[in-house]
N, C-alpha and C positions, 0 to 999 in steps of 0.2 A: 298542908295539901289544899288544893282552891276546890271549890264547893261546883265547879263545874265539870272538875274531873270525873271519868263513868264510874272508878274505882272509890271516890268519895263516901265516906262513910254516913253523910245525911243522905244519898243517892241509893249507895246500899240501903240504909235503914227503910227507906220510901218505897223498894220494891219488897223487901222483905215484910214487911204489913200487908202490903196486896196479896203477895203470892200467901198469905199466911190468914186472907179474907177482911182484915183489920181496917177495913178502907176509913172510919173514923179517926185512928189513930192519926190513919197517913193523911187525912185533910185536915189535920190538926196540927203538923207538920209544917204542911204547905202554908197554911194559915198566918203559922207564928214567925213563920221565913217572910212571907208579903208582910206582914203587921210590923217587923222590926224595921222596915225603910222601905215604905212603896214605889219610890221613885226611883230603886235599886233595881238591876236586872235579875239580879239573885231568886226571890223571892217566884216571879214569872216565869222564868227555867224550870224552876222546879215544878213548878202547876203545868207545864208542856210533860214534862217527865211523868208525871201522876197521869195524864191522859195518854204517854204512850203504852205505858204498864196496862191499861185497861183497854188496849186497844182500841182508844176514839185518838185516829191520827189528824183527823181534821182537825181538832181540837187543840191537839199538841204541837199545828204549826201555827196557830193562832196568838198561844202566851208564848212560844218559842220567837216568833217575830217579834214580839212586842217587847221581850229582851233584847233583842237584837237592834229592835229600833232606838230603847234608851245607852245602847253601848255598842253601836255598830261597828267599830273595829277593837275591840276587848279581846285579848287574845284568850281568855279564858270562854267566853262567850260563842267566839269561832272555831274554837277547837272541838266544844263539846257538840253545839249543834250540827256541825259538820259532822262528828263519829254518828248520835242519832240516826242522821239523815243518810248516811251511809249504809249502816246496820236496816233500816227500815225501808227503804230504796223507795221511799213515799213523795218525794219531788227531786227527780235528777236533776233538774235543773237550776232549784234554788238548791241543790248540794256544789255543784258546779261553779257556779256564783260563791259560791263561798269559799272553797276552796281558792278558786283567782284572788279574791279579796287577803283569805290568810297568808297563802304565799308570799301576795306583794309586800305585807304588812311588815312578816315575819320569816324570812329568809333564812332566819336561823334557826327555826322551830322542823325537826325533825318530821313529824306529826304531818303538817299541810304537804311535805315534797313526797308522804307515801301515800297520801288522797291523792294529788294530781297526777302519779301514776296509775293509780286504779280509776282514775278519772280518764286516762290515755290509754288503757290495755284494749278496747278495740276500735282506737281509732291509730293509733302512731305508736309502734313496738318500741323504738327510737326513744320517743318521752320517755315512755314507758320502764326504761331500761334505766334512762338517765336519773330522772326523778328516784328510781330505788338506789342507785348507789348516791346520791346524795344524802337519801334517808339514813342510808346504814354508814357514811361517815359523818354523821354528826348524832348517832345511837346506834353504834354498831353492837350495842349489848340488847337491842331489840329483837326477840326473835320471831315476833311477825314481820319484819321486814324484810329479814334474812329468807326464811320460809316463802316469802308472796317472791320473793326476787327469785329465788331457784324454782320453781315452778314455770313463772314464767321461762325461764331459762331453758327449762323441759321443754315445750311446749315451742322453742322456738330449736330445737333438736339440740343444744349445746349441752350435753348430758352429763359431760365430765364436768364443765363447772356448775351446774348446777346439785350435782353432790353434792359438792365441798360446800353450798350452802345449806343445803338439807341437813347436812351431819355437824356443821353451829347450830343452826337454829334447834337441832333436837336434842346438842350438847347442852345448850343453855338453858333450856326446859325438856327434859324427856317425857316430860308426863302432860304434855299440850297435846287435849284426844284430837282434834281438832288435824292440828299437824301430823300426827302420826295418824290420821283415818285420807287424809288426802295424799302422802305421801307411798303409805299402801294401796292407792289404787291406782300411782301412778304406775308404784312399780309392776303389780297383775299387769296394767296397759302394755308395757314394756316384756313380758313374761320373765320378770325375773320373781318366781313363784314365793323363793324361800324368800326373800325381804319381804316382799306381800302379806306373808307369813307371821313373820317376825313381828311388822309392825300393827295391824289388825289382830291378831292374839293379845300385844301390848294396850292396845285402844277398847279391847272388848273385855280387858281386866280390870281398865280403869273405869269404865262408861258401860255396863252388862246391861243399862235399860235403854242405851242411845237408839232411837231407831234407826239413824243412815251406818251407825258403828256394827248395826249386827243385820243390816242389809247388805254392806260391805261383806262381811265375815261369811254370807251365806255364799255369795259368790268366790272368795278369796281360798276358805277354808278345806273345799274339796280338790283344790291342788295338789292336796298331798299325794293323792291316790296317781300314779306312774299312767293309765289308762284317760282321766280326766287332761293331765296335761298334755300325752299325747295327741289326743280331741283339739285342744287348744290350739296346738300348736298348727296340726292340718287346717285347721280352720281359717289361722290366721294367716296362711303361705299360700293356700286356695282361693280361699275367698275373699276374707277380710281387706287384704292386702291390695292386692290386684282391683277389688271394688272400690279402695277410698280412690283409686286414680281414677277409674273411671269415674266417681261422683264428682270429683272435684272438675275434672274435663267437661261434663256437664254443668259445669258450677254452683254445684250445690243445689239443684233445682230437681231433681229426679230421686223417688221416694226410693233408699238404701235397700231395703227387702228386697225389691224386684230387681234390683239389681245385683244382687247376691242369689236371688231364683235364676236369671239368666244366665249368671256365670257357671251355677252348678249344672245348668243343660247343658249347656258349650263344652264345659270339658270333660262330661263325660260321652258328650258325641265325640268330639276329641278322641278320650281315650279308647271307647271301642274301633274305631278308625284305625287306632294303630295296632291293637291289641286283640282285637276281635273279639270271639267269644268270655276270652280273658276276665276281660274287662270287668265284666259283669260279674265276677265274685268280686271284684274289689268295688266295683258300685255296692253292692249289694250288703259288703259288711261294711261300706262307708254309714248306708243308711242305717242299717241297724245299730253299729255305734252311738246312735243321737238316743235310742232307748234306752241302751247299756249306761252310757253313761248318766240318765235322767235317774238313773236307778242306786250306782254308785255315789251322786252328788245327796239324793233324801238320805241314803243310808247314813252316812256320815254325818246331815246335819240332825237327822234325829239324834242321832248317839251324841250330837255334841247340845240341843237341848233346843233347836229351832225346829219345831214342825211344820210339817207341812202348809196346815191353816195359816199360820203364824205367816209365813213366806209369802201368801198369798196376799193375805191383810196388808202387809208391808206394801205389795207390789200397789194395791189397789191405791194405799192411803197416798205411797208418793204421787202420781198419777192426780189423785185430786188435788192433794196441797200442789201442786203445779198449776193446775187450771184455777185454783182458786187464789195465787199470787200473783199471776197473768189478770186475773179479773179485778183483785183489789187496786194494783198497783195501776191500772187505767182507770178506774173510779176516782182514785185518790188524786191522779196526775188531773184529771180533769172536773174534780170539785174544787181542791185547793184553794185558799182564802188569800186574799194577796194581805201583804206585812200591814199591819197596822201603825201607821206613823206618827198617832195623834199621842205625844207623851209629855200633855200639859198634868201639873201636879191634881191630886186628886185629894179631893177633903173627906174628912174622916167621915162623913155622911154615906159620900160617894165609894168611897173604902168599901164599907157597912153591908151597901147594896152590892156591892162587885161581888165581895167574896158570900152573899148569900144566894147570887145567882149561878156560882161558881159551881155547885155540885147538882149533879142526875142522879137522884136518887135510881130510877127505873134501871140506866141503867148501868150503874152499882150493880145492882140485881142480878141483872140478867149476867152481865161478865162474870161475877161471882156462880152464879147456877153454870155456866160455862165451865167455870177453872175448876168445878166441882164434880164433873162430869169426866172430866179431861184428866185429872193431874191423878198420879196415884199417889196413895198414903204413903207420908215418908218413914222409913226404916231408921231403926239405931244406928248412928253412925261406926260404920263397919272399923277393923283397925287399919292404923298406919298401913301403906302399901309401900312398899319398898321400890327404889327410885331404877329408872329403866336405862340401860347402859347397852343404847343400841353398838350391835358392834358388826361390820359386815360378812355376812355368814356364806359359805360355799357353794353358789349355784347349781340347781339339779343339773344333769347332762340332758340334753335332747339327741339322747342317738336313738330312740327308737323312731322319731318323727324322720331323720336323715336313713336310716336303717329303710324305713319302708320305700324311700325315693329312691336310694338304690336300686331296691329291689326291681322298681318299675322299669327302672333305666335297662336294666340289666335284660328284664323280660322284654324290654321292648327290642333290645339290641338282640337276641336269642332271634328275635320271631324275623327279624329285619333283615339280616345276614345274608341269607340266602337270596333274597330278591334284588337288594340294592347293594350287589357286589361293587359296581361302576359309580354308584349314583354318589352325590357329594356328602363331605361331613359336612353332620348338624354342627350349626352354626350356637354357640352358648346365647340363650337370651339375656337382655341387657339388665339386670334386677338392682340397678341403683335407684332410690329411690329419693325425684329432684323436688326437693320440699321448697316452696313459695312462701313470701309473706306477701300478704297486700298491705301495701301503703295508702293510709287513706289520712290525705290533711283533715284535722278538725276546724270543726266550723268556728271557734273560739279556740281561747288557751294558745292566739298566737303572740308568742313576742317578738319584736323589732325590735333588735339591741343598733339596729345602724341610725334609730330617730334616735341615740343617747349623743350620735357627734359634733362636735363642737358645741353644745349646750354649754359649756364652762365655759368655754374662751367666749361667749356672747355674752354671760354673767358678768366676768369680768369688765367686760365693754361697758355696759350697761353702769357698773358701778361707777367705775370711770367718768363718765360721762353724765352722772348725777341721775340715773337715770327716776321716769315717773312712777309713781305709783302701778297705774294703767298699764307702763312697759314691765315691771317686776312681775305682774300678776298674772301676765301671760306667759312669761318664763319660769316659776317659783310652781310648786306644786299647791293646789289648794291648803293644803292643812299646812305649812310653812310659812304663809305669804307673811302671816301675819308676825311671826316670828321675827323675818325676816325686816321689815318696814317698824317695826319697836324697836331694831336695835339698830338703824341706820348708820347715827354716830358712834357704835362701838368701835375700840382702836384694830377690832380682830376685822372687820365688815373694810373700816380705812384700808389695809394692811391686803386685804385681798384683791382692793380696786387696781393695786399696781403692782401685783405678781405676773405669775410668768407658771407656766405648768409645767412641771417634772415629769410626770408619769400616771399612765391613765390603766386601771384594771379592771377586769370583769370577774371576779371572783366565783359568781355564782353560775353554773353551767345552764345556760339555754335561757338565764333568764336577766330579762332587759334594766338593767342593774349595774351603774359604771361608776367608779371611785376613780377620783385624780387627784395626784399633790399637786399643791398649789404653792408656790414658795416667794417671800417678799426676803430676799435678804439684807437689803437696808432696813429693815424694823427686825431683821431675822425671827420673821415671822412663817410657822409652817401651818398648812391647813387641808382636809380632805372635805369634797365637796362629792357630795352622793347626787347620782341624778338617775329616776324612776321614769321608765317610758316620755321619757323627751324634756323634761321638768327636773329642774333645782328641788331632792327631795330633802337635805340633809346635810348639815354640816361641821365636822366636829373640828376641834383645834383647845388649845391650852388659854384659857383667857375666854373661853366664847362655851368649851361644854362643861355643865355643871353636875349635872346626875353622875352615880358611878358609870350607868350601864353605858352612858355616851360616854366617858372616861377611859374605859375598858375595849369601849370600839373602837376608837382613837387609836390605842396601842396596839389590837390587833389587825386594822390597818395597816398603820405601821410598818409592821412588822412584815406584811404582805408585800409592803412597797418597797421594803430592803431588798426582796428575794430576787 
């Protein structure tokens, strides 16, 4: 396992010291990782790692660069700084950059194509979509990929497939709180109660100190009661509903409360209008319902062991950790250290001093009086929990939410009868509801697969034609050139100046990336020629690639090129 992966067990070991106060140990760690090869990126990872565990992120993009800078496209290097940077949302835009970087690098790495769609989810749904199922066919045993892809799916109203990927992804881990506390609340969104249920009970078995798992639950849990869902469901055909159109008509720009205060004027001007005195018992137990049921939601979470206080705390604590991720996450975007590039070897003098200026004692300290303040004492580990086999359960009925609309229709039609014998039938209003996506091009992350054309057949020209140095270097991609110009006289380099192109593929969806056979049948010579945003990146053939992994391309090329 590579030492940059998050699951790595010198990674593990690093945060388990901190979180366990041992901050010795773990710069002792850090220490003997830098001391084994200082001119390795290894060692500098980890010391970004050791400062983001203690919460100095400025710190952590500083040795993080400086890996980066001795192994700038290291796919071990771009993977892990990438998740980091992702996890900590401390510089989007060198996460950004990075992700462009692994992609191009690494087209086969599952990994970079489900960053660049969470790097796409609110600008381009499109990417967004594309990018996850490229993820899950090349780890479709992933189930954060699976999970982030049906979500989105949710959310772009496609709800039937987006099951099917809920119910992998929870297949393949049932016990990811994570998954099963977002997916319970999509379902609540949705008022499908008993799955809400289902899954938030499962996440609150596994996670009983989570705070957003038993913030979730406070809300989730008083569904059971026939009264609460009722509530729910008026709520959400009255006002809810009818309010997101109108906010979005406003586009998004008009504070939702007030616009949910207007709607409850209107229609119960409305309804006494039609209803007259009527009315006003059903106003009147509407309002009272918001008690009733304030009363039935404590009761039940007392009895299930959230009180009151406790609810409150929650409410407060989310509220600030929001204002204070909004506050850090603009500090950090706007102190940020740019990469440090200077990676001449360093004498063991210079070593000596680094790694003695490397540690803050103070604040060691203080983070530590923090984590001490913060973490509660860990318990015996409880026993084995027995593994969750969600399986979909039989939705409550909503006849008494339809039951009550009746009722009105009915009364209304009663009181109506007599006066508007002539007058015309009510017309049904129109309650589909026309969901929009906004398309918004990104400013980056565009590719132009049309600069990949005729790149080969000008290659070949060029070969042909003997061509210079100066002309290779404009058409060859930087990190190639030189490849390319060392092996002038090989017979595979001869063999390609007087081919002829077979067939040209774009394998990889959306992204600028073009493979063509190239064939000399007088030498019966065959050869694929990769070309990266307008540029000669890559070229394999029998006689020219020597590694297995270019060996293995070759064939699965290939293979491509038969179909």
């Amino acid at each position: 396992m590579s030492i940059y992966e998050p699951s790595s067990n010198e990674v593990m070991l690093l945060g388990h010291y901190i979180k366990q106060g041992e901050y010795v140990r773990a710069e002792e760690l850090v220490e003997d990782a830098i001391r084994e090869n200082p001119e390795a990126p290894r060692g500098y990872f980890i010391l970004g790692l050791y400062h983001h565990f203690i919460n100095q992120q400025e710190e952590a993009l500083v040795w993080w660069d400086k890996a980066l800078a001795l192994a700038p496209t290291n796919e071990d290097v771009l993977s892990t700084y990438t998740h980091y940077l992702f996890l900590s949302g401390i510089n989007p835009d060198k996460w950004r950059e990075l992700v462009y970087t692994g992609i191009k690098h690494y087209p086969d790495n599952s990994y970079f194509h489900f960053q660049y769609a969470q790097a796409n989810l609110n600008r381009d749904h499109e990417i967004s979509l594309a990018a996850y199922e490229e993820a899950i066919r090349l780890d479709p045993q992933q189930e954060d990929y699976l999970a982030n892809y049906g979500m989105l799916l949710y959310h772009l109203g496609r709800k039937k497939e987006a099951e099917k990927y809920e119910e992998l992804a929870l297949s393949i881990n049932p016990e990811h709180v994570q998954h099963l506390l977002r997916f319970g609340e999509l379902a609540y969104h949705f008022r499908k109660y008993k799955k809400a249920q289902m899954l938030i009970d499962e996440a609150m078995r596994l996670a009983p100190d989570n705070t957003e798992v038993r913030q979730a639950y406070a809300r989730i849990h008083p569904t059971k009661n026939i009264v609460v869902r009722t509530k729910n469901d008026l709520d959400y055909f009255a006002l809810i509903l009818p309010g997101k159109w109108i906010w979005k008509a406003f586009k998004e720009k008009v504070n939702i409360f007030w616009i949910l205060l207007f709607l409850f004027v209107i229609e119960s001007t409305v309804l006494y209008l039609l209803l007259g005195s009527s009315s006003l018992i059903l106003i009147g137990a509407y309002a009272v319902s918001f008690y009733a049921v304030h009363r039935i939601k404590r009761y039940m979470l007392d009895k299930s062991g959230i009180t009151q206080k406790e609810e409150e705390q929650m409410k407060e604590k989310t509220e600030q950790n929001q204002r204070d991720a909004i506050q850090e996450m603009q500090v950090n975007i706007a102190s940020a250290k740019q990469p440090e590039n200077d990676v001449t070897p360093l004498s063991e003098e210079e070593l000596e001093q680094q790694l003695a200026k490397m540690w803050q004692s103070e604040n060691v300290t203080a983070v530590k009086k923090r984590m001490d303040e913060t973490e509660a004492e860990e318990t015996e580990p409880n026993k084995p929990l027995a593994p969750f086999r969600p399986a979909p359960p039989q939705e409550y009925s909503h006849w008494p939410f339809f039951a009550m609309f009746a009722a009105v229709i009915i009364l209304f039609a009663v009181r109506s009868l007599p006066v508007f014998d002539n007058g015309p039938e009510p017309v049904a209003a129109d309650t589909d509801l026309q969901e929009s996506i906004q398309e918004a091009q990104p400013e980056d992350f565009t590719f132009d697969t049309e600069a990949n054309d005729g790149v080969v057949q000008h290659f070949i020209d060029l070969l042909k034609e003997d061509a210079t140095e100066e002309q290779l270097t404009e058409l060859v991609s930087s990190d190639y050139t030189a490849t390319i110009l060392d092996n002038m006289d090989s017979p595979v380099i001869q063999a390609i100046a007087a081919a002829e192109i077979k067939k040209e593929i774009e394998p990889y969806k959306g992204l600028p990336i073009t493979y063509a056979l190239v064939t000399n049948e007088q030498e019966d010579v065959q050869a694929i020629i990769g070309v990266s945003d307008g540029t000669v990146s890559s070229i394999y053939a029998e006689g020219w690639s020597t590694s297995e992994a270019d060996l293995n391309k070759y064939e699965e090329l290939m293979t491509e090129m038969e179909k």
